[in-house]
N, CA, C and O atoms as a Maestro MAE file, in Angstrom:
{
 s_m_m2io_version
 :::
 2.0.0
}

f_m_ct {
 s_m_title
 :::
 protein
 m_atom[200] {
  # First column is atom index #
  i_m_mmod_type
  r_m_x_coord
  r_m_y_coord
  r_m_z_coord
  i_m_residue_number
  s_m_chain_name
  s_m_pdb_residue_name
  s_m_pdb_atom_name
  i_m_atomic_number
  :::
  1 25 18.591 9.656 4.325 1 A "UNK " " N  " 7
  2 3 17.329 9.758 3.613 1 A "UNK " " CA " 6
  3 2 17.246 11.150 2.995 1 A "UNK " " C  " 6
  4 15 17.952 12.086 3.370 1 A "UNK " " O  " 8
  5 25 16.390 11.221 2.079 2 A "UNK " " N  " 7
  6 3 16.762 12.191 1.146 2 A "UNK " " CA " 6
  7 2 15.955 13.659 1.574 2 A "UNK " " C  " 6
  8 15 15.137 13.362 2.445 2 A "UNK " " O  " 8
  9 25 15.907 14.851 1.328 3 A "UNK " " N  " 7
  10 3 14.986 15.765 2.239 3 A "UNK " " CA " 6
  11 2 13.634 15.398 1.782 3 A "UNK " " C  " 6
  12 15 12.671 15.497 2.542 3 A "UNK " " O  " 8
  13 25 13.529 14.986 0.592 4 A "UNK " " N  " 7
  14 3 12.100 14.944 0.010 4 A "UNK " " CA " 6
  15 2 11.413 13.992 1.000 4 A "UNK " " C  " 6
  16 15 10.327 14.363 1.445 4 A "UNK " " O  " 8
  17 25 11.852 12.948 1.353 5 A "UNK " " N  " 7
  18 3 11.308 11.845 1.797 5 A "UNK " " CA " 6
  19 2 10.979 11.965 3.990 5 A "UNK " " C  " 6
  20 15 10.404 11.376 4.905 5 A "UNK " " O  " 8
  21 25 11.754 13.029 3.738 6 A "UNK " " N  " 7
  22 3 11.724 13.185 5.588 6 A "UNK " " CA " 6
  23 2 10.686 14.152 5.493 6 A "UNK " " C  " 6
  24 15 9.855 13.861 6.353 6 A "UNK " " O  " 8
  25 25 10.221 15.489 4.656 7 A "UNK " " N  " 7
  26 3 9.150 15.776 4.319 7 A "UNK " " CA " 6
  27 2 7.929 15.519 4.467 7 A "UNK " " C  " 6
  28 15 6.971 16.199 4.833 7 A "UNK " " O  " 8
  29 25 8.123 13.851 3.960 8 A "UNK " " N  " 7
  30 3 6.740 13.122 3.648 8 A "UNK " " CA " 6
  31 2 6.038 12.735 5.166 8 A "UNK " " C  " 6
  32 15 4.910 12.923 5.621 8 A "UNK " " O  " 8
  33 25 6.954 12.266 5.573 9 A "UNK " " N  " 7
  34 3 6.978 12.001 6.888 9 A "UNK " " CA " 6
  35 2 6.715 12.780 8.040 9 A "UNK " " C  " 6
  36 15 6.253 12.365 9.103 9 A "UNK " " O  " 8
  37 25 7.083 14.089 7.719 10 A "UNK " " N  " 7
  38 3 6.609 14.906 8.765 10 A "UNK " " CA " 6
  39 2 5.597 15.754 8.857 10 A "UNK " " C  " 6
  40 15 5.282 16.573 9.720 10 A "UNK " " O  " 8
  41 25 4.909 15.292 7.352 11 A "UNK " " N  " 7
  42 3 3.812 16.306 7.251 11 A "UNK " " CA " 6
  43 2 2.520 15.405 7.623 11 A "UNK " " C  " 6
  44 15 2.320 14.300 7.119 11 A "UNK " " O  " 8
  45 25 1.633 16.049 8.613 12 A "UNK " " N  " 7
  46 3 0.920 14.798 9.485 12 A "UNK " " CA " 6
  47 2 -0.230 14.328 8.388 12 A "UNK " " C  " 6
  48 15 -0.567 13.164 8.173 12 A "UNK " " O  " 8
  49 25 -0.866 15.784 7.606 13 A "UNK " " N  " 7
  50 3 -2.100 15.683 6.939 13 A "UNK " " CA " 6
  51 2 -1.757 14.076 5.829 13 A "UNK " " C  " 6
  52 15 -2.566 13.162 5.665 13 A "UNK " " O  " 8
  53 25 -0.474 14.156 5.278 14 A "UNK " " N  " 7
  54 3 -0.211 13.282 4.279 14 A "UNK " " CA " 6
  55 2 0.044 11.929 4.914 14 A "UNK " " C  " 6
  56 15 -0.340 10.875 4.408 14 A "UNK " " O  " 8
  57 25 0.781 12.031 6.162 15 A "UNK " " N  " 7
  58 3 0.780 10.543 6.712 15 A "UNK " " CA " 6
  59 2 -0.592 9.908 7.174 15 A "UNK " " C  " 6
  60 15 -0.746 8.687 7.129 15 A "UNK " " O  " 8
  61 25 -1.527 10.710 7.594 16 A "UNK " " N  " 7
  62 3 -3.080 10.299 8.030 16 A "UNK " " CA " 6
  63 2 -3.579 9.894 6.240 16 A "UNK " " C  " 6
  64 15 -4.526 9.107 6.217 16 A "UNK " " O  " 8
  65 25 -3.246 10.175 5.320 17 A "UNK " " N  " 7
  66 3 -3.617 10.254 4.405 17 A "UNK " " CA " 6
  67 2 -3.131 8.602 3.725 17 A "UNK " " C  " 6
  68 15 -3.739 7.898 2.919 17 A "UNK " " O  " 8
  69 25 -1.848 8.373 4.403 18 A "UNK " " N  " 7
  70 3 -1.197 7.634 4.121 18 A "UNK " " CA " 6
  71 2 -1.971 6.213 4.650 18 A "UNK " " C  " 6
  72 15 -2.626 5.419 3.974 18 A "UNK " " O  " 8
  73 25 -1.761 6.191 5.625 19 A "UNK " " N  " 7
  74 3 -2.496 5.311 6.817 19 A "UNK " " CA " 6
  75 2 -4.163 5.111 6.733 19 A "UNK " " C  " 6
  76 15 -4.650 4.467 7.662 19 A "UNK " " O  " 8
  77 25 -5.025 5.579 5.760 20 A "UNK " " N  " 7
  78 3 -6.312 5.441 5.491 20 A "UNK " " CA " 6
  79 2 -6.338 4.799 4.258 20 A "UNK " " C  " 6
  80 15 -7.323 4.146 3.914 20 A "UNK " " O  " 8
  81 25 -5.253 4.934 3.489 21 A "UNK " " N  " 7
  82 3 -5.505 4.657 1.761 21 A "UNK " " CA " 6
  83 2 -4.690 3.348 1.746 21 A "UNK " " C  " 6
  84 15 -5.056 2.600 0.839 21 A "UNK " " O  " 8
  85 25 -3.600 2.827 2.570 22 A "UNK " " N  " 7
  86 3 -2.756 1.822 2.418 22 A "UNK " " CA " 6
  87 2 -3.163 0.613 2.770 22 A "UNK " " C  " 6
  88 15 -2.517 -0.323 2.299 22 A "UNK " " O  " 8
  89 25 -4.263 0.316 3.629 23 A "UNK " " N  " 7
  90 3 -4.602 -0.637 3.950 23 A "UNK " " CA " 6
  91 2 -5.911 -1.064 2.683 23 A "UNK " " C  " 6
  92 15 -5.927 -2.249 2.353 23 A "UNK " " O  " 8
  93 25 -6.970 -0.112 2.004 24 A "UNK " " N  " 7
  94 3 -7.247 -0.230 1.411 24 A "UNK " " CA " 6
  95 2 -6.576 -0.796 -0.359 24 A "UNK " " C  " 6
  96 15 -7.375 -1.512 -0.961 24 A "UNK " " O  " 8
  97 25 -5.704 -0.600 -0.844 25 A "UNK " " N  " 7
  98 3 -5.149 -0.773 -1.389 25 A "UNK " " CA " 6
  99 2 -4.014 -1.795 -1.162 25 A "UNK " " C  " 6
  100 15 -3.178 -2.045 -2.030 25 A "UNK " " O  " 8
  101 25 -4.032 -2.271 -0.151 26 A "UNK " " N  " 7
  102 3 -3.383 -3.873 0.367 26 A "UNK " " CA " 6
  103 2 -4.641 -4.731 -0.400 26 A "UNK " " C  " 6
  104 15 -4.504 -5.514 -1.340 26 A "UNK " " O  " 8
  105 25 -6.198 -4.260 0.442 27 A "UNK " " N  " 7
  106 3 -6.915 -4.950 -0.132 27 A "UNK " " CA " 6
  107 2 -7.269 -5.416 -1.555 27 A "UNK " " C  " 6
  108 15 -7.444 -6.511 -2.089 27 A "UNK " " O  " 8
  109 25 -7.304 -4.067 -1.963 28 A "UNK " " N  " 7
  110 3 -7.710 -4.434 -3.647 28 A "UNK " " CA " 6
  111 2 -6.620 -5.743 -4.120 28 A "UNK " " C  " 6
  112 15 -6.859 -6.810 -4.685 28 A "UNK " " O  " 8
  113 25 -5.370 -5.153 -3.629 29 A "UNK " " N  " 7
  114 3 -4.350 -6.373 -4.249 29 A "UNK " " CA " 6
  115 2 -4.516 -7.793 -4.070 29 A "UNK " " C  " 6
  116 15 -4.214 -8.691 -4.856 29 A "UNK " " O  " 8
  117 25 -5.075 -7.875 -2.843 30 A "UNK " " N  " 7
  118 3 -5.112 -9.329 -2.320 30 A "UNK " " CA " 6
  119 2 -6.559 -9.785 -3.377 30 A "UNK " " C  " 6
  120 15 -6.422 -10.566 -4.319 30 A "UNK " " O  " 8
  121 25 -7.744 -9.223 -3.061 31 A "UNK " " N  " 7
  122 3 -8.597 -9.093 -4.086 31 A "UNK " " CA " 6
  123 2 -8.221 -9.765 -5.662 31 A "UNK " " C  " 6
  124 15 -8.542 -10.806 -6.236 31 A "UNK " " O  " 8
  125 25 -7.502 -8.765 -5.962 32 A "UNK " " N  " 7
  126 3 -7.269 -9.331 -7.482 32 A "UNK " " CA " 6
  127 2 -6.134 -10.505 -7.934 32 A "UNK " " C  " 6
  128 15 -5.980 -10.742 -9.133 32 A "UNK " " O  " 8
  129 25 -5.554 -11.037 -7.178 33 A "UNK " " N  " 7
  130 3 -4.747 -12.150 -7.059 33 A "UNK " " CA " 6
  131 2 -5.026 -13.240 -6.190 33 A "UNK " " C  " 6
  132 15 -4.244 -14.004 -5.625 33 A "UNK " " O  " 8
  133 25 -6.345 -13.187 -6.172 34 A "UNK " " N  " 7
  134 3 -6.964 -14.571 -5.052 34 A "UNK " " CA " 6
  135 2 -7.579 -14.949 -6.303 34 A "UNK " " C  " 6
  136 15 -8.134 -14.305 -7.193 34 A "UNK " " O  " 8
  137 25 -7.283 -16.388 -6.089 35 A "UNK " " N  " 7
  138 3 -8.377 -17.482 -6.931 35 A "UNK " " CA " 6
  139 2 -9.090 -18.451 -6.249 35 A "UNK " " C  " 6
  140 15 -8.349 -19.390 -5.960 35 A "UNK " " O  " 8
  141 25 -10.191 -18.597 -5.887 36 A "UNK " " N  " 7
  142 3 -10.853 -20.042 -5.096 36 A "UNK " " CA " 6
  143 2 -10.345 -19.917 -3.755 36 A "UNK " " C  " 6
  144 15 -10.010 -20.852 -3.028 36 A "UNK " " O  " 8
  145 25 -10.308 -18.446 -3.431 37 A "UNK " " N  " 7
  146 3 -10.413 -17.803 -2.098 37 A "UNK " " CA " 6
  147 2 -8.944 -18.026 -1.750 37 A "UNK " " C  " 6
  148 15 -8.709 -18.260 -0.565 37 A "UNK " " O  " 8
  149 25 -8.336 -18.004 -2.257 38 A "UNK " " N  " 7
  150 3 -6.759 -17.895 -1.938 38 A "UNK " " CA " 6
  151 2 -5.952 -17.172 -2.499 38 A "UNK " " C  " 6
  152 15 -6.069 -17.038 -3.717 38 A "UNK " " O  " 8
  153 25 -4.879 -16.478 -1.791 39 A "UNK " " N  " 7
  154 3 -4.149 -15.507 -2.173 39 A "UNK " " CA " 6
  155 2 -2.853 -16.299 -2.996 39 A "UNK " " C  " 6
  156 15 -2.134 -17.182 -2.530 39 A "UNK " " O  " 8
  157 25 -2.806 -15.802 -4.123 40 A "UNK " " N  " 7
  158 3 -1.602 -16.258 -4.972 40 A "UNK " " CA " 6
  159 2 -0.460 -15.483 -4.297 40 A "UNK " " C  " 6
  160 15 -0.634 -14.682 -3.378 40 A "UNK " " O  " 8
  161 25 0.638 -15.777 -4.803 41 A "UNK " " N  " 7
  162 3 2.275 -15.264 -4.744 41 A "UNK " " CA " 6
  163 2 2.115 -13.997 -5.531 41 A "UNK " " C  " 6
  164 15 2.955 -13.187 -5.139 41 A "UNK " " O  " 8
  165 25 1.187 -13.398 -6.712 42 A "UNK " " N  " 7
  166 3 1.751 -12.325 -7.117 42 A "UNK " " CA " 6
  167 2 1.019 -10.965 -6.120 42 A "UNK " " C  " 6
  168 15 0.729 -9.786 -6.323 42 A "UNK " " O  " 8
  169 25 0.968 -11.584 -5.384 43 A "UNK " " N  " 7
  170 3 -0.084 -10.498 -3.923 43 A "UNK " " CA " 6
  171 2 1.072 -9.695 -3.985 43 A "UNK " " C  " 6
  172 15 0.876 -8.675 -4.646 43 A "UNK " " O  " 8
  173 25 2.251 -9.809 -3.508 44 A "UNK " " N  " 7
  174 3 3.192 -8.887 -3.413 44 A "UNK " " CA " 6
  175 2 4.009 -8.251 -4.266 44 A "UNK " " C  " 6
  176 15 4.761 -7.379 -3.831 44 A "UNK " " O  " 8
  177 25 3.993 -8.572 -5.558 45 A "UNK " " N  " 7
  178 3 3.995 -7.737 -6.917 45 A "UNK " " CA " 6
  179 2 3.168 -6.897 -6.773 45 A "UNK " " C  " 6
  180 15 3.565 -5.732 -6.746 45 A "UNK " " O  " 8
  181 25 1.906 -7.139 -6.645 46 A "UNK " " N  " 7
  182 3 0.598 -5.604 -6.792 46 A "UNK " " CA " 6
  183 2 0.349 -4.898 -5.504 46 A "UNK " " C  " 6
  184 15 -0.515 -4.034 -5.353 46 A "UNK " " O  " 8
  185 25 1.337 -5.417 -4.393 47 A "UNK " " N  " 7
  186 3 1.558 -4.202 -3.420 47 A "UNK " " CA " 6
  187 2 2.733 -3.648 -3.499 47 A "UNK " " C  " 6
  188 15 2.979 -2.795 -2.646 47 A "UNK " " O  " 8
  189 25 3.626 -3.914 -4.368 48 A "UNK " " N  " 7
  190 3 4.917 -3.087 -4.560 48 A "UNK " " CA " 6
  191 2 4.488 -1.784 -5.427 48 A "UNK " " C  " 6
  192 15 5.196 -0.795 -5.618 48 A "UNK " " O  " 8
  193 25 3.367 -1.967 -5.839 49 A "UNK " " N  " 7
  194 3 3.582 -1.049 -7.268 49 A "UNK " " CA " 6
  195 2 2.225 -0.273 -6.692 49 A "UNK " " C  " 6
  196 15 2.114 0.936 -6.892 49 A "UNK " " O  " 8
  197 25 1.107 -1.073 -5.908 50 A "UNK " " N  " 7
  198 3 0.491 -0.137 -4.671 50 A "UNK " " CA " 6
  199 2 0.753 1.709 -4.555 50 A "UNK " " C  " 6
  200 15 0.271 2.343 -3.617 50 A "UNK " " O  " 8
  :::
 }
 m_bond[199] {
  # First column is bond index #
  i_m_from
  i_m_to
  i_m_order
  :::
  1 1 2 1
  2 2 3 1
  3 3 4 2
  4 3 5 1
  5 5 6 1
  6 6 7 1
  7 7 8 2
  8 7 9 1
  9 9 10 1
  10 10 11 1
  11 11 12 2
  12 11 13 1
  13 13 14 1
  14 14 15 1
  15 15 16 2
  16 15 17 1
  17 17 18 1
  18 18 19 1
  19 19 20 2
  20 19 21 1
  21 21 22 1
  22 22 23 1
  23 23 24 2
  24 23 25 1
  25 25 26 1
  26 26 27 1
  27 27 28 2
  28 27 29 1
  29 29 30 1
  30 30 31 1
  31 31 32 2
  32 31 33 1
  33 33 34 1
  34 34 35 1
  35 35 36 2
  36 35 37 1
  37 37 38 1
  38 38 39 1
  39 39 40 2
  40 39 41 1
  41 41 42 1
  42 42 43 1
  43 43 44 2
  44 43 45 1
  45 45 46 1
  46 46 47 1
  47 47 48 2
  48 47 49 1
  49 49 50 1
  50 50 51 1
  51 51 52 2
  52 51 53 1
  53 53 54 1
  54 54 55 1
  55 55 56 2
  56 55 57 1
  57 57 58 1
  58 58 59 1
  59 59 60 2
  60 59 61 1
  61 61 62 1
  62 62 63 1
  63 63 64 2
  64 63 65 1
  65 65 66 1
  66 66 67 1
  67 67 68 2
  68 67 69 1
  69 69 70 1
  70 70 71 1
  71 71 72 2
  72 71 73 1
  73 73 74 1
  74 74 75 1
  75 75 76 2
  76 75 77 1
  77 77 78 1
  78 78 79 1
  79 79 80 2
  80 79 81 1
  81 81 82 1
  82 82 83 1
  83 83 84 2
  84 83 85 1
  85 85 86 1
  86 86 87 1
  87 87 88 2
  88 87 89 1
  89 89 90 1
  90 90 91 1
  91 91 92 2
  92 91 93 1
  93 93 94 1
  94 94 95 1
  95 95 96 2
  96 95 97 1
  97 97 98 1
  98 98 99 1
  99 99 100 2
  100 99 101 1
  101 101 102 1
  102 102 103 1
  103 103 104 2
  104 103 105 1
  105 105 106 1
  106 106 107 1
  107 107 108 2
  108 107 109 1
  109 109 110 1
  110 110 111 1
  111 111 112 2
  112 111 113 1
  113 113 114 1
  114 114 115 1
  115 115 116 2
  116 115 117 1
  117 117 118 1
  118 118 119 1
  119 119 120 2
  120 119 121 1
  121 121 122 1
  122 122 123 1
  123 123 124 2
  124 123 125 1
  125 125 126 1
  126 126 127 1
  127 127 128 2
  128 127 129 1
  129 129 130 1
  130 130 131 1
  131 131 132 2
  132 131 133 1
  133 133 134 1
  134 134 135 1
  135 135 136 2
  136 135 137 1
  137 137 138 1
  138 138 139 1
  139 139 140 2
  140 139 141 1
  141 141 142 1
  142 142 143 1
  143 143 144 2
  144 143 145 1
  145 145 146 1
  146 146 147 1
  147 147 148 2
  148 147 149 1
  149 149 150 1
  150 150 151 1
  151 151 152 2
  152 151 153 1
  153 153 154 1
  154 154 155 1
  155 155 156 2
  156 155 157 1
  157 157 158 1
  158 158 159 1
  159 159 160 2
  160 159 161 1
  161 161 162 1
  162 162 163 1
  163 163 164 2
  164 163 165 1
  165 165 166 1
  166 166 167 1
  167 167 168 2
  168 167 169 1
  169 169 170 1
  170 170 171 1
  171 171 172 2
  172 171 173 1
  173 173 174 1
  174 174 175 1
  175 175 176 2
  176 175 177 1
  177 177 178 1
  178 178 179 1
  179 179 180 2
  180 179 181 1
  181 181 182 1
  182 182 183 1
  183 183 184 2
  184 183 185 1
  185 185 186 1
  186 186 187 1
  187 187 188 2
  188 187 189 1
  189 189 190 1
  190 190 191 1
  191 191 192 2
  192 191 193 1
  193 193 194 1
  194 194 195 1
  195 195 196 2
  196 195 197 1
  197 197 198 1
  198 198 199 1
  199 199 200 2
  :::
 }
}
């Protein structure tokens, strides 16, 4: 893994940061790819890019 990325990881402020905003932003996705209360297939297109 690359140094940048072990970085990310070890810096706590950004992983708490990480872990508050990611679940929110799961949501929005599911949100905008539900129709008639159901989650479509492109749910996981708009959490890749999340």
């Amino acid at each position: 893994m690359s140094s940048c990325l072990i970085e990310i990881f070890e810096d706590p402020k950004l992983v708490n940061r990480i872990k508050t905003r990611l679940p929110y932003l799961f949501q929005l996705a599911e949100l905008e790819s539900s129709r008639a209360g159901k989650i479509g297939m492109e749910v996981g297109s708009l959490r890749e890019t999340s």
